[in-house]
py3Dmol code that shows the C-alpha trace and the ligand (Angstrom):
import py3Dmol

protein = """\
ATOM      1  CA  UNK A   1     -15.511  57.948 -24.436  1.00  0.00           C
ATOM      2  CA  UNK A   2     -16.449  61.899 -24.291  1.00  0.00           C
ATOM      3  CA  UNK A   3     -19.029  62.978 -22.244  1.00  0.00           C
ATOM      4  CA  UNK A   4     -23.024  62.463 -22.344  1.00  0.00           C
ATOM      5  CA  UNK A   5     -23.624  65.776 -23.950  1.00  0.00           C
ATOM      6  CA  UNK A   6     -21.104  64.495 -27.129  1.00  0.00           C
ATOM      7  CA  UNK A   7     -22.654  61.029 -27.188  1.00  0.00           C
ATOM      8  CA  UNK A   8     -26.171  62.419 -27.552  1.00  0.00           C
ATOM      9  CA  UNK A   9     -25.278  64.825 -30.172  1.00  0.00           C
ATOM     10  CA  UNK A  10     -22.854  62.523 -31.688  1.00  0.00           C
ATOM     11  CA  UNK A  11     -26.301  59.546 -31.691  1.00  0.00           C
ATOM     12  CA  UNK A  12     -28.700  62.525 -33.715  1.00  0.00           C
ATOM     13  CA  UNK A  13     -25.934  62.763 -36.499  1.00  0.00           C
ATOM     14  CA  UNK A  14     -26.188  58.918 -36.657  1.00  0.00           C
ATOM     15  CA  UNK A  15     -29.386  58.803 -36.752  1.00  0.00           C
ATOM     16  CA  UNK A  16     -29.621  61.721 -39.629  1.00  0.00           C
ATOM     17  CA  UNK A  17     -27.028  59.701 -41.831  1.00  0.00           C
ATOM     18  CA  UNK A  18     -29.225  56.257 -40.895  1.00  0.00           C
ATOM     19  CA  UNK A  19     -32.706  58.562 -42.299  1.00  0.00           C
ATOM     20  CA  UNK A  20     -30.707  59.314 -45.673  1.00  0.00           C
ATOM     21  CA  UNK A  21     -29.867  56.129 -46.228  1.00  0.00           C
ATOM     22  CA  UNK A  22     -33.258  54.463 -45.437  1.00  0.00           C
ATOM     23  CA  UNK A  23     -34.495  55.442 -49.099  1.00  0.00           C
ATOM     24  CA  UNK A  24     -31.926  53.312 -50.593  1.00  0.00           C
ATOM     25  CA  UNK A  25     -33.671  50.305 -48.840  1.00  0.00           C
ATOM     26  CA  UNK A  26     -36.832  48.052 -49.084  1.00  0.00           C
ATOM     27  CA  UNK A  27     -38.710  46.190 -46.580  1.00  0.00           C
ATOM     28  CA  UNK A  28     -38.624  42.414 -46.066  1.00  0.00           C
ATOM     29  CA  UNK A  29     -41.707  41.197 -48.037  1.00  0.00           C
ATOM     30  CA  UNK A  30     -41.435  37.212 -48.397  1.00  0.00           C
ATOM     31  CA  UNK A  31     -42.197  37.626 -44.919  1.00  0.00           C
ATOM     32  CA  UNK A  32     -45.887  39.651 -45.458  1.00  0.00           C
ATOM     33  CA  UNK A  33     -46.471  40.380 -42.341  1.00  0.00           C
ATOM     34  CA  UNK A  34     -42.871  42.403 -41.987  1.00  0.00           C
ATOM     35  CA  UNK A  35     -44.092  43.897 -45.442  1.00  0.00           C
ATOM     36  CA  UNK A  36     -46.191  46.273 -42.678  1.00  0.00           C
ATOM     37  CA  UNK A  37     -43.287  47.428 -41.425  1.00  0.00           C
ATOM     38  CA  UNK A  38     -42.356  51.456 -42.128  1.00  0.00           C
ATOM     39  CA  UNK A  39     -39.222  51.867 -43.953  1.00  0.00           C
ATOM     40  CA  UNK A  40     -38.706  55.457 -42.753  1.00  0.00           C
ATOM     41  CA  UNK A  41     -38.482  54.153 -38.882  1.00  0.00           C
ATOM     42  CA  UNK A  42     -35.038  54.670 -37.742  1.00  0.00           C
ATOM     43  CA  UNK A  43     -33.621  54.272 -33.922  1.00  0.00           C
ATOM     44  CA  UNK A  44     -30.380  53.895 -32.383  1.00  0.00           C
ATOM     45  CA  UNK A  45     -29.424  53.020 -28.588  1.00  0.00           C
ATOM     46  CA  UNK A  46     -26.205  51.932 -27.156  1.00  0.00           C
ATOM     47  CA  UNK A  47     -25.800  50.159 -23.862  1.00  0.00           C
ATOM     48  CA  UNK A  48     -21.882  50.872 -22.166  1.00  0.00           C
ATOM     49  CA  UNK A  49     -20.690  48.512 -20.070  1.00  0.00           C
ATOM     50  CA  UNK A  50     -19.913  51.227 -17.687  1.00  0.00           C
ATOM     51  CA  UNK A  51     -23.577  51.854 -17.308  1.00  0.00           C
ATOM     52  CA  UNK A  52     -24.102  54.312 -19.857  1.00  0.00           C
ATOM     53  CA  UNK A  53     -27.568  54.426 -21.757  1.00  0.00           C
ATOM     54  CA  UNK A  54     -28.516  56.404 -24.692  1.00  0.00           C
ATOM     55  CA  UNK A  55     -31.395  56.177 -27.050  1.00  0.00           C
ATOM     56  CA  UNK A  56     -32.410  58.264 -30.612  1.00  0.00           C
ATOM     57  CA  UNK A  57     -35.242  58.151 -32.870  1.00  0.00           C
ATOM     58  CA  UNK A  58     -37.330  55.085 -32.714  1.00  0.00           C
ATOM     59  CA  UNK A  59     -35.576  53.176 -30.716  1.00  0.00           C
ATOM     60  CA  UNK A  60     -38.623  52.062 -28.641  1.00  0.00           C
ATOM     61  CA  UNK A  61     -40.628  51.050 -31.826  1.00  0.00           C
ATOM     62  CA  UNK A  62     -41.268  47.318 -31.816  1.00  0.00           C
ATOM     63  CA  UNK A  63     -39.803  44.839 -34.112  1.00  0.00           C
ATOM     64  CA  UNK A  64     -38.792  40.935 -34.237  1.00  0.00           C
ATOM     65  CA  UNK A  65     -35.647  39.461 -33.260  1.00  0.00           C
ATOM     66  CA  UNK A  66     -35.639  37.341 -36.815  1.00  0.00           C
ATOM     67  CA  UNK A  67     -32.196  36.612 -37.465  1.00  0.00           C
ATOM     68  CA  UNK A  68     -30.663  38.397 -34.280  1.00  0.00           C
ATOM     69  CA  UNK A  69     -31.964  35.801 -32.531  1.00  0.00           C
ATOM     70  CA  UNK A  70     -29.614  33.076 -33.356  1.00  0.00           C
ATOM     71  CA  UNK A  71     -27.196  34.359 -31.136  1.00  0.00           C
ATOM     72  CA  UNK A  72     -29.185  34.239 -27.903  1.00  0.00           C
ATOM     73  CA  UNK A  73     -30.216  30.391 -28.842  1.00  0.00           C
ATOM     74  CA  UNK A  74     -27.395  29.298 -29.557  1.00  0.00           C
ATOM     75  CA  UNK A  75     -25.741  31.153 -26.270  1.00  0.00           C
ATOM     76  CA  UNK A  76     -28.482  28.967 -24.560  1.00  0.00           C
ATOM     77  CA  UNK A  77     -27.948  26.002 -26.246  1.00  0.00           C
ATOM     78  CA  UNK A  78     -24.207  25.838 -25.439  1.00  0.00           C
ATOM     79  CA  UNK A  79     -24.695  26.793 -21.960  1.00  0.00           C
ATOM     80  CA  UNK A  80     -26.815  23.794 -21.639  1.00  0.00           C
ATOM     81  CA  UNK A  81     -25.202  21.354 -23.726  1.00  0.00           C
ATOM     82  CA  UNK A  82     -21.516  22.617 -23.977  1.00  0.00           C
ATOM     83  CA  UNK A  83     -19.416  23.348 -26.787  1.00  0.00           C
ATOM     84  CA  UNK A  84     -19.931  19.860 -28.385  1.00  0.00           C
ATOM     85  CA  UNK A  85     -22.725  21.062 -29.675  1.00  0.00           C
ATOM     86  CA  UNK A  86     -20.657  23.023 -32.718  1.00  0.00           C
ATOM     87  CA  UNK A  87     -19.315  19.444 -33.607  1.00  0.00           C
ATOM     88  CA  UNK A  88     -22.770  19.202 -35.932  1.00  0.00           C
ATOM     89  CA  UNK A  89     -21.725  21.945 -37.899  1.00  0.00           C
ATOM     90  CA  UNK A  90     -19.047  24.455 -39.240  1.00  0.00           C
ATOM     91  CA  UNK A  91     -17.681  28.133 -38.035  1.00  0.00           C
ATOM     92  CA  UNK A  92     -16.852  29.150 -40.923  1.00  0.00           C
ATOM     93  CA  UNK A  93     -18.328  32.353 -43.355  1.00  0.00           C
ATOM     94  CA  UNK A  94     -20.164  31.277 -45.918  1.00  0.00           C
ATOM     95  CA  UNK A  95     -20.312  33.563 -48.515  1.00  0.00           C
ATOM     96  CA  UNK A  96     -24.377  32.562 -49.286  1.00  0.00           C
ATOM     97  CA  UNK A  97     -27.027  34.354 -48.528  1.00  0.00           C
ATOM     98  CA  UNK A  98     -28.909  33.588 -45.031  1.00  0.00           C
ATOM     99  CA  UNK A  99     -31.314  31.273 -46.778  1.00  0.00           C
ATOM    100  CA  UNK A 100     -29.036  29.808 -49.227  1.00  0.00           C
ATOM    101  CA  UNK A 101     -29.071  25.490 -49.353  1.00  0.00           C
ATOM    102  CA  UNK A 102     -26.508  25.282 -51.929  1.00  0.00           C
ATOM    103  CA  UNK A 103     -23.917  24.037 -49.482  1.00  0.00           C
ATOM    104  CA  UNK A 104     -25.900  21.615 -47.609  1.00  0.00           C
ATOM    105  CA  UNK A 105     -25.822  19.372 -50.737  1.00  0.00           C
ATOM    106  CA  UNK A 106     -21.873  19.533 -51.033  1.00  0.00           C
ATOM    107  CA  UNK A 107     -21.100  19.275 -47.160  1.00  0.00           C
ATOM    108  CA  UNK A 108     -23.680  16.401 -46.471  1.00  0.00           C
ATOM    109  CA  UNK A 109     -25.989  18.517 -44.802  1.00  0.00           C
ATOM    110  CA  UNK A 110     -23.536  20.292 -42.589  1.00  0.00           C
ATOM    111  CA  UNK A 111     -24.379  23.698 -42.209  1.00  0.00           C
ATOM    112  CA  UNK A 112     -21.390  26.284 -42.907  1.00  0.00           C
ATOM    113  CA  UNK A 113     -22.207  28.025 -39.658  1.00  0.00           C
ATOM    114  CA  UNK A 114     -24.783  28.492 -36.591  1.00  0.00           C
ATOM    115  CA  UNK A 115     -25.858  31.869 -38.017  1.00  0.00           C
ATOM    116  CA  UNK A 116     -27.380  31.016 -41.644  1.00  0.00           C
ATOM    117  CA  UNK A 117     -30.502  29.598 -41.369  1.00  0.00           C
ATOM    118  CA  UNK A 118     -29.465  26.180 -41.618  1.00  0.00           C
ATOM    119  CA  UNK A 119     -27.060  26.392 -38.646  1.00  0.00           C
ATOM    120  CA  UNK A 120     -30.056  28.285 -36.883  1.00  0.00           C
ATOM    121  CA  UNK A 121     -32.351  25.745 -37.151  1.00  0.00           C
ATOM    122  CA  UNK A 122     -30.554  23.085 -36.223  1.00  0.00           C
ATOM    123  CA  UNK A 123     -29.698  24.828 -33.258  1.00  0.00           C
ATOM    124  CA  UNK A 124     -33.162  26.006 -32.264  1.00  0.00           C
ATOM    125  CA  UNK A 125     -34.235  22.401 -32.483  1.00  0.00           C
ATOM    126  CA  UNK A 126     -31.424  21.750 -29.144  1.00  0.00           C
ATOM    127  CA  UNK A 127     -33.040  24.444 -27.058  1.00  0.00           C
ATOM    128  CA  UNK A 128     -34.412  22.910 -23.571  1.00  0.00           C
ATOM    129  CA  UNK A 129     -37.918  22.000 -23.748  1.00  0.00           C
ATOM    130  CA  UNK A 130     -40.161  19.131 -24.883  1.00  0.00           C
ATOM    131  CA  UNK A 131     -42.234  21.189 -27.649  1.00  0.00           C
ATOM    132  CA  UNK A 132     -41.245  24.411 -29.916  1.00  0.00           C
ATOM    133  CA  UNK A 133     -43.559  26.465 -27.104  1.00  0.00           C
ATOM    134  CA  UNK A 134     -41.391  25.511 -24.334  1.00  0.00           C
ATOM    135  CA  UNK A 135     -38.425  25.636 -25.941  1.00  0.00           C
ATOM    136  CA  UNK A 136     -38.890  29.441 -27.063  1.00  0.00           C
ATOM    137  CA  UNK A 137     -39.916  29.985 -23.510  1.00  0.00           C
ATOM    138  CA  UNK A 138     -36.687  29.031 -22.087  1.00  0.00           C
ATOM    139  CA  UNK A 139     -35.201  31.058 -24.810  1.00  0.00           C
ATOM    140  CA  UNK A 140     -37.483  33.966 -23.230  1.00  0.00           C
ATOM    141  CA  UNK A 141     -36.758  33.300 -19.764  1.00  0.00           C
ATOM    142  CA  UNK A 142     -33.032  33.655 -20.855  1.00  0.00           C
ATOM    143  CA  UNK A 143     -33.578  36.925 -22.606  1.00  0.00           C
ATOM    144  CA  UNK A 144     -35.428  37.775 -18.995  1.00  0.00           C
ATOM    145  CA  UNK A 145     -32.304  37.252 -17.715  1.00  0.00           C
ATOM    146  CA  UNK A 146     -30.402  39.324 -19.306  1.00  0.00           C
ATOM    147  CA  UNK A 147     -32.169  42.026 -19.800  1.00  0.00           C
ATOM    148  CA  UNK A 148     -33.607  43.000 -16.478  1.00  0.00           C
ATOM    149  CA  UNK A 149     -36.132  40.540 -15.987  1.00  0.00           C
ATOM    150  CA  UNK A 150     -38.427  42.407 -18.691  1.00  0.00           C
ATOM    151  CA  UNK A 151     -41.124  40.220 -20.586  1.00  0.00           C
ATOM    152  CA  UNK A 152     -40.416  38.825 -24.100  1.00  0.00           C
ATOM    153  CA  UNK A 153     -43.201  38.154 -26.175  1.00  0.00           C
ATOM    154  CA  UNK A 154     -44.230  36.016 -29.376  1.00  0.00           C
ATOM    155  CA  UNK A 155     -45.510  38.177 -32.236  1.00  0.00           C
ATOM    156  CA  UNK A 156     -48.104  35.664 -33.410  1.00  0.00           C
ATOM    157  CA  UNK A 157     -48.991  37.816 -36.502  1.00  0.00           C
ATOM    158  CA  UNK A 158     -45.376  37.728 -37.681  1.00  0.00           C
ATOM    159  CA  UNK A 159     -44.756  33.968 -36.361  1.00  0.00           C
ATOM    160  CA  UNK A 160     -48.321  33.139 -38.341  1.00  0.00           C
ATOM    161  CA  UNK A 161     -46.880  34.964 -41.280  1.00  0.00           C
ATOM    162  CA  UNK A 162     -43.677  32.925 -40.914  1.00  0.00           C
ATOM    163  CA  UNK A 163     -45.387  29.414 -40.505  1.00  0.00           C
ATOM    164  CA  UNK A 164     -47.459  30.227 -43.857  1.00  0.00           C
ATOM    165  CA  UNK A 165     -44.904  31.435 -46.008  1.00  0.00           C
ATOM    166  CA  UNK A 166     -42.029  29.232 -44.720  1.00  0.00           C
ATOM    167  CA  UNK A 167     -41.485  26.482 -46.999  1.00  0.00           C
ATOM    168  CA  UNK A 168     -37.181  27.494 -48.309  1.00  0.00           C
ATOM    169  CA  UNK A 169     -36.996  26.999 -44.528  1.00  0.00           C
ATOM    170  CA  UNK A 170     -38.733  23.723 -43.550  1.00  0.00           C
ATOM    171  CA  UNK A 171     -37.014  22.623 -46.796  1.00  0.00           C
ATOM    172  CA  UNK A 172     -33.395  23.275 -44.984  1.00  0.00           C
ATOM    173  CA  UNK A 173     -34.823  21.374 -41.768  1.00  0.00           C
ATOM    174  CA  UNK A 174     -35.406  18.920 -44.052  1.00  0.00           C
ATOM    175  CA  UNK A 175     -32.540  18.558 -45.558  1.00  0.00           C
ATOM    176  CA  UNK A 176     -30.933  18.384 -42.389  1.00  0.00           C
ATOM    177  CA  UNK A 177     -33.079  15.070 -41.469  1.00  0.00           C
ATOM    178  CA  UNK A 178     -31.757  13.575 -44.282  1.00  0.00           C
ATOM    179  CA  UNK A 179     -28.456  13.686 -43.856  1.00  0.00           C
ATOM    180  CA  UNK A 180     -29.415  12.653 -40.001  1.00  0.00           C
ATOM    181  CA  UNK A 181     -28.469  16.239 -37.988  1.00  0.00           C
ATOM    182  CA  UNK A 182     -32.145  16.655 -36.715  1.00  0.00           C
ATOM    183  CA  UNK A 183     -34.744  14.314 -35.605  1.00  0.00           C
ATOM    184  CA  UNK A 184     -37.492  15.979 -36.129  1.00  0.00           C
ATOM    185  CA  UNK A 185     -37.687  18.689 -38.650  1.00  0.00           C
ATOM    186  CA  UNK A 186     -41.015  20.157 -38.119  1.00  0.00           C
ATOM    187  CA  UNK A 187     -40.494  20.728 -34.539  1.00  0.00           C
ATOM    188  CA  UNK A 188     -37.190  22.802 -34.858  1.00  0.00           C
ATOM    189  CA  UNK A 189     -38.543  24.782 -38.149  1.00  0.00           C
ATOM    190  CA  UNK A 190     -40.882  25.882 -35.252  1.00  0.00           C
ATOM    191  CA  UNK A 191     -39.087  26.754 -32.597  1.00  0.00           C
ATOM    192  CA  UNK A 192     -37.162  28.802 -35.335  1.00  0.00           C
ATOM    193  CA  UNK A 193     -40.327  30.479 -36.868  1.00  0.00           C
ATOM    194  CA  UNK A 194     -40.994  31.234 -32.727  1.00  0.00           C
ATOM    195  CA  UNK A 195     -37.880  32.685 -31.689  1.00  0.00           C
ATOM    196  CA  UNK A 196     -37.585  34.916 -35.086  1.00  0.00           C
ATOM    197  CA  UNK A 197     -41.035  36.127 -33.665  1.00  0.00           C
ATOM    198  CA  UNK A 198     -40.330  37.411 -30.569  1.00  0.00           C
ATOM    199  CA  UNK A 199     -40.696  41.220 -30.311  1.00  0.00           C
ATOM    200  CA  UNK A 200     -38.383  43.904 -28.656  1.00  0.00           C
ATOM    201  CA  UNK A 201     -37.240  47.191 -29.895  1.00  0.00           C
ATOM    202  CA  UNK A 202     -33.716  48.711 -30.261  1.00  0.00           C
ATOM    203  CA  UNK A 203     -32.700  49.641 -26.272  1.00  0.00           C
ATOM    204  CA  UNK A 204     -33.750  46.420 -24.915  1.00  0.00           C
ATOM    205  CA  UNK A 205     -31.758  44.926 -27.408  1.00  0.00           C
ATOM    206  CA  UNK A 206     -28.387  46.370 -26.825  1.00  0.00           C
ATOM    207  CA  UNK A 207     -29.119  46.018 -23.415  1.00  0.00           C
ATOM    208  CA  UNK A 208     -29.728  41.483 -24.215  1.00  0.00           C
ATOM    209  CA  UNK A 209     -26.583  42.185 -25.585  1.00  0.00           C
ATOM    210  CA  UNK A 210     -24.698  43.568 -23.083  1.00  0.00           C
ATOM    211  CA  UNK A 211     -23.059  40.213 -21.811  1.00  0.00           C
ATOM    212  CA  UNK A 212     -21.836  39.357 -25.169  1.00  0.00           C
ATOM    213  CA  UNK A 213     -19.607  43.028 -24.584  1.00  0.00           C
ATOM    214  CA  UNK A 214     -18.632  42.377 -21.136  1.00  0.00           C
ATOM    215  CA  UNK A 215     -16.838  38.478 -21.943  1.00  0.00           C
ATOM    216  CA  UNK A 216     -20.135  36.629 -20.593  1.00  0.00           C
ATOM    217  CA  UNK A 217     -20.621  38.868 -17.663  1.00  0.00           C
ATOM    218  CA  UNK A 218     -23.336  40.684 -17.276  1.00  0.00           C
ATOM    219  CA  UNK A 219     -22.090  43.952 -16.189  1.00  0.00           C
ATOM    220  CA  UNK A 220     -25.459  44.907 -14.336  1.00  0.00           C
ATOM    221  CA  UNK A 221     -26.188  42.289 -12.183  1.00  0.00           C
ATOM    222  CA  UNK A 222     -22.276  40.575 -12.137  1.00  0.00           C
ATOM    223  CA  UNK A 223     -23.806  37.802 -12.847  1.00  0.00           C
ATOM    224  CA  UNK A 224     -21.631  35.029 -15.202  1.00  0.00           C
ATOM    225  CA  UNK A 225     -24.157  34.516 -17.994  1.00  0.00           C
ATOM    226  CA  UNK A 226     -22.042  31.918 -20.168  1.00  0.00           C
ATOM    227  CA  UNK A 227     -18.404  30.888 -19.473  1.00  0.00           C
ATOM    228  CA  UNK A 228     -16.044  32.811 -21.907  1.00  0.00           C
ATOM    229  CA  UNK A 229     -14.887  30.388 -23.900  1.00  0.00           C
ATOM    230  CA  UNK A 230     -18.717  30.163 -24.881  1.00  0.00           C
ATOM    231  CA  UNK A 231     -19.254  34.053 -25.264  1.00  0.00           C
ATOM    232  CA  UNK A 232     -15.665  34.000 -27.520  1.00  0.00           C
ATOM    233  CA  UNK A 233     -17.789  31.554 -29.570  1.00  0.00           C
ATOM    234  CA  UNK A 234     -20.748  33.638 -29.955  1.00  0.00           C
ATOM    235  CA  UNK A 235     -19.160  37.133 -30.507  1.00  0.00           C
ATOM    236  CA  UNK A 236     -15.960  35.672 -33.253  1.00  0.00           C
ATOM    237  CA  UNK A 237     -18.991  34.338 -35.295  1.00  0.00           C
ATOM    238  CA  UNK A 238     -20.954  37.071 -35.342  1.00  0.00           C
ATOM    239  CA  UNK A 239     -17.572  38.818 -37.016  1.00  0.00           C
ATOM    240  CA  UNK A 240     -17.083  36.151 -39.385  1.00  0.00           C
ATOM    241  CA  UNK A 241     -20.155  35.043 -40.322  1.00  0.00           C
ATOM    242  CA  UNK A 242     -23.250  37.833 -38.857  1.00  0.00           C
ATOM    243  CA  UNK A 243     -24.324  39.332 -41.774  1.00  0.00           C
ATOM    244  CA  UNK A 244     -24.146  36.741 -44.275  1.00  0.00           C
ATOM    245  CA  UNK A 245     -22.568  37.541 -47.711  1.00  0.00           C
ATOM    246  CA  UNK A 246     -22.227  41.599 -46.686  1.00  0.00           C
ATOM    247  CA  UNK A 247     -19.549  40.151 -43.259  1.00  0.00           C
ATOM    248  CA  UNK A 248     -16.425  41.441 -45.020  1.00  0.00           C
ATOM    249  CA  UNK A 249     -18.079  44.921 -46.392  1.00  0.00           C
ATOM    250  CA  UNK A 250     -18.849  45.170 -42.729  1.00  0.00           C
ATOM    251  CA  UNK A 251     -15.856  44.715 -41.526  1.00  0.00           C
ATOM    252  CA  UNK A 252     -14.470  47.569 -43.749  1.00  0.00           C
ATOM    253  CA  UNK A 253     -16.736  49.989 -42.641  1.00  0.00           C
ATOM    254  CA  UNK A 254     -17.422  49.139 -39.109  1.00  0.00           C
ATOM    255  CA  UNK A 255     -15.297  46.973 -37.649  1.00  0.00           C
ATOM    256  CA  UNK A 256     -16.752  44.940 -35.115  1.00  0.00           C
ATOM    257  CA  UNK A 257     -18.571  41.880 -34.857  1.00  0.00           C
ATOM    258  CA  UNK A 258     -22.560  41.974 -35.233  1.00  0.00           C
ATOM    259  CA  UNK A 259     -25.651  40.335 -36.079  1.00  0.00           C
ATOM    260  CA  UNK A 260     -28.864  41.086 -38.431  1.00  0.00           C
ATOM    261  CA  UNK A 261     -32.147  40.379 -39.026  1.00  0.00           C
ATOM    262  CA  UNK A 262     -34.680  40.665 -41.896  1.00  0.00           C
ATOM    263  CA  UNK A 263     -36.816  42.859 -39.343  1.00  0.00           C
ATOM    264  CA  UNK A 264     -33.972  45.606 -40.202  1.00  0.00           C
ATOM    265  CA  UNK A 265     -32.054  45.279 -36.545  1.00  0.00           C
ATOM    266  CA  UNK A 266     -28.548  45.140 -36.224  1.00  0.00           C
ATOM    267  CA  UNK A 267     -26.637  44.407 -33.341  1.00  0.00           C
ATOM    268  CA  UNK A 268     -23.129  45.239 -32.678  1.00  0.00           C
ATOM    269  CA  UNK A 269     -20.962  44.863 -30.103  1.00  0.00           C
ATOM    270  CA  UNK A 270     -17.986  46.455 -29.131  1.00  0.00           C
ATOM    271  CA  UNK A 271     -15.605  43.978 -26.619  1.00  0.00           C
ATOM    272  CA  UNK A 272     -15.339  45.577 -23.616  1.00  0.00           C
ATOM    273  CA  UNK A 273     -16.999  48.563 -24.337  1.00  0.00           C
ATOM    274  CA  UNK A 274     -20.548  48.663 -25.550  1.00  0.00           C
ATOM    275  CA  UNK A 275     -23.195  47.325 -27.017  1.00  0.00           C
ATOM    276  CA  UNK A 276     -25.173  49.013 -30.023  1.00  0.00           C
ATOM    277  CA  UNK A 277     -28.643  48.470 -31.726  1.00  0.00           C
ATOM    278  CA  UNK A 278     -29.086  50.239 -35.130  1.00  0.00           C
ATOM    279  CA  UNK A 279     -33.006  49.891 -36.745  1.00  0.00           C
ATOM    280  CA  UNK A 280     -34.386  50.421 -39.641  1.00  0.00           C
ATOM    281  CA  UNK A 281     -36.737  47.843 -41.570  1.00  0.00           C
ATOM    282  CA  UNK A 282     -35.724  48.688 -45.276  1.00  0.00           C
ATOM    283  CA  UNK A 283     -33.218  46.252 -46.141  1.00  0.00           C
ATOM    284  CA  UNK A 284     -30.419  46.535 -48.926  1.00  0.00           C
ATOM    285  CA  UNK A 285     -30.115  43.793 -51.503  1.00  0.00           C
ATOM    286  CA  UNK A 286     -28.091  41.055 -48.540  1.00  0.00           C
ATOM    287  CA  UNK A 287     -30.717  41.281 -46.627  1.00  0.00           C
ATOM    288  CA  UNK A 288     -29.413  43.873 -44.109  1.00  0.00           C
ATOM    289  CA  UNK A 289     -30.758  47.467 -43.215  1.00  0.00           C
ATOM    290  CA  UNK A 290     -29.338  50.109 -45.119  1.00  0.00           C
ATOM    291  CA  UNK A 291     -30.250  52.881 -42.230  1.00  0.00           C
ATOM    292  CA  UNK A 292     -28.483  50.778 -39.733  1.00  0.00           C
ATOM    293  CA  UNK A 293     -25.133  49.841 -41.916  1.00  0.00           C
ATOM    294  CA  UNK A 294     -24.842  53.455 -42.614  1.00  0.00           C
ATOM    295  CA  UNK A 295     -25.437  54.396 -38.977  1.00  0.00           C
ATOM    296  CA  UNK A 296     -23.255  52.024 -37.973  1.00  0.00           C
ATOM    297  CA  UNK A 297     -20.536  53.034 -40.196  1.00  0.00           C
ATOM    298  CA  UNK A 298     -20.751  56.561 -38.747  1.00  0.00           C
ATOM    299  CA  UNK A 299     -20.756  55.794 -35.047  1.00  0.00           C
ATOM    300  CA  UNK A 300     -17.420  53.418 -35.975  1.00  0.00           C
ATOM    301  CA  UNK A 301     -15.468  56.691 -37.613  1.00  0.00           C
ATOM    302  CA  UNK A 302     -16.619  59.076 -34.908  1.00  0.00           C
ATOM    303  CA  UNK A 303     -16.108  57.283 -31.988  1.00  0.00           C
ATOM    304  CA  UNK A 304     -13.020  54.973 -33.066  1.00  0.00           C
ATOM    305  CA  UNK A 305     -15.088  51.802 -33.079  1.00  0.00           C
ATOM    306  CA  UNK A 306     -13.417  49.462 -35.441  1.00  0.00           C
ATOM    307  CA  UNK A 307     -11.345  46.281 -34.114  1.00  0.00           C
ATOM    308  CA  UNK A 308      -9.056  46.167 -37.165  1.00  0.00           C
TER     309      UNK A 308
END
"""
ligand_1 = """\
10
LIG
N -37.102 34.392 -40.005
C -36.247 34.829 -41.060
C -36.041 33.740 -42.079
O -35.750 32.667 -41.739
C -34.923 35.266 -40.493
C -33.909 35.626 -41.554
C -33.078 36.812 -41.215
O -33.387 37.603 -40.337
N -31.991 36.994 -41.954
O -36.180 33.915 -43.236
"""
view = py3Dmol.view(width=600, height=400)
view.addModel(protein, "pdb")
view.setStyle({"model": 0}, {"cartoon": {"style": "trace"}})
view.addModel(ligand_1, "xyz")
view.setStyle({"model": 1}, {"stick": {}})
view.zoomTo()
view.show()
């Protein structure tokens, strides 16, 4: 990589192209509470795995994990159950929307992947705990973990919002009980609505993400956060299947694997090199921020991003 002076420079033109493209969005409403959200907000950071840090526009305004999430819960759930745990679903892209439940009546109630919802779900209702509170809490003690023991809090407005408005999801969860995945529905619909809730902002997200970069080590502490057959999991799905029916656009124009969320985050992460948060809450028609695809897309030309 060039030096700090060409990174910084290199991060406002990102963040310029991300602003133009914001217009061309619209902010997640069947969510009202993320209906608050301002669509002009965009914010960039990038975590190196070298120790490099760098931050642009409004990177430190809040936001909820929503879909992002899925990553770090199911990185939790297959440190503490193992890889079996993909047996109950499949890996593969689906080519639906995040919400879509088309599929689960033509597979038997097997989700396509852990990254739509229905995937999400059922892993969120495997995270360690007895109740949907303790279970997000060990998902936020994990997110401690890797991100410099900071604090990860519940939005309870958005997670309110979420519980109200929330019935394409509980209908998934319920699905799933029927064709015997889950147990109990309600409870992992919960933990779900909880962990979508939980509020961070663009640098201490590509920092969380930092391990998934480095092959399950966390390159600040050393520490082995998941073995790296488990991070190969988590990273190869986010390429094929982390931004729902927009994955193979993606992989066009950026060319590395990543994860969304409704909220308007995107995370990507570059193997071995970096980690990268985009943000911006107006969304294009999939679901996924126009600001941050476009900012995205520019970072991959300029600094020889893609994979492929
Ligand atoms: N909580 C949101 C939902 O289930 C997450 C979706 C997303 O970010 N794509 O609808």
């Amino acid at each position: 990589m060039s030096d700090d002076t060409d990174i910084e420079a290199l991060l406002e033109e990102a963040l310029e192209v991300g602003r133009a493209a914001a217009g061309a969005g619209e902010v997640a409403h069947y969510i009202p509470e993320l209906a608050k959200s301002d669509p002009s907000h965009v914010g960039i950071a990038i975590a190196t795995v070298d120790g490099g840090r760098y931050e642009v526009g409004d990177a430190r305004v809040p936001f909820t994990f929503q879909s992002v999430s899925k990553v770090f819960s199911l990185a939790l759930v297959l440190r503490e159950h193992g890889p079996e745990v993909l047996d109950e679903m499949a890996c593969e892209p689906s080519g639906d929307a995040f919400h879509s439940i088309v599929r689960l009546e033509e597979e038997q109630g097997r989700p396509r992947n852990p990254y739509i919802n229905a995937g999400a779900i059922l892993v969120s209702g495997l995270l360690p705990g007895g109740d949907p509170v303790a279970k997000v809490a060990s998902l936020q003690s994990f997110l401690g973990e890797v991100g410099d023991g900071a604090e990860f809090r519940v939005d309870d407005e958005v997670f309110n919002s979420e519980v109200e408005t929330g019935y394409r999801n509980r209908a998934l969860a319920n699905y799933l009980r029927h064709f015997g995945l889950l147990d109990d529905p309600q409870q992992a619909v919960e933990t779900y609505f909880r962990q979508c809730s939980i509020s961070l902002d663009a640098v201490r997200l590509a920092r969380i993400g930092l391990f998934l970069a480095n092959r399950g080590v966390d390159p600040v502490s050393g520490e082995t956060v998941l073995a790296r057959a488990d991070n190969r999991v988590l990273v190869s799905q986010m390429a094929m299947c982390g931004l729902y029916d927009d994955v193979g656009r993606f992989a066009i124009d950026v060319g590395v694997p990543a994860k969304s969320g409704v909220s308007g985050a995107i995370l990507a992460v570059v193997p071995d090199r970096m980690s990268i948060t985009a943000f911006g809450p107006a969304l294009g028609p999939k679901g996924n921020s126009t600001a941050a695809l476009a900012a995205l897309a520019h970072l991959s030309r300029r600094l020889d991003l893609s994979l492929y």
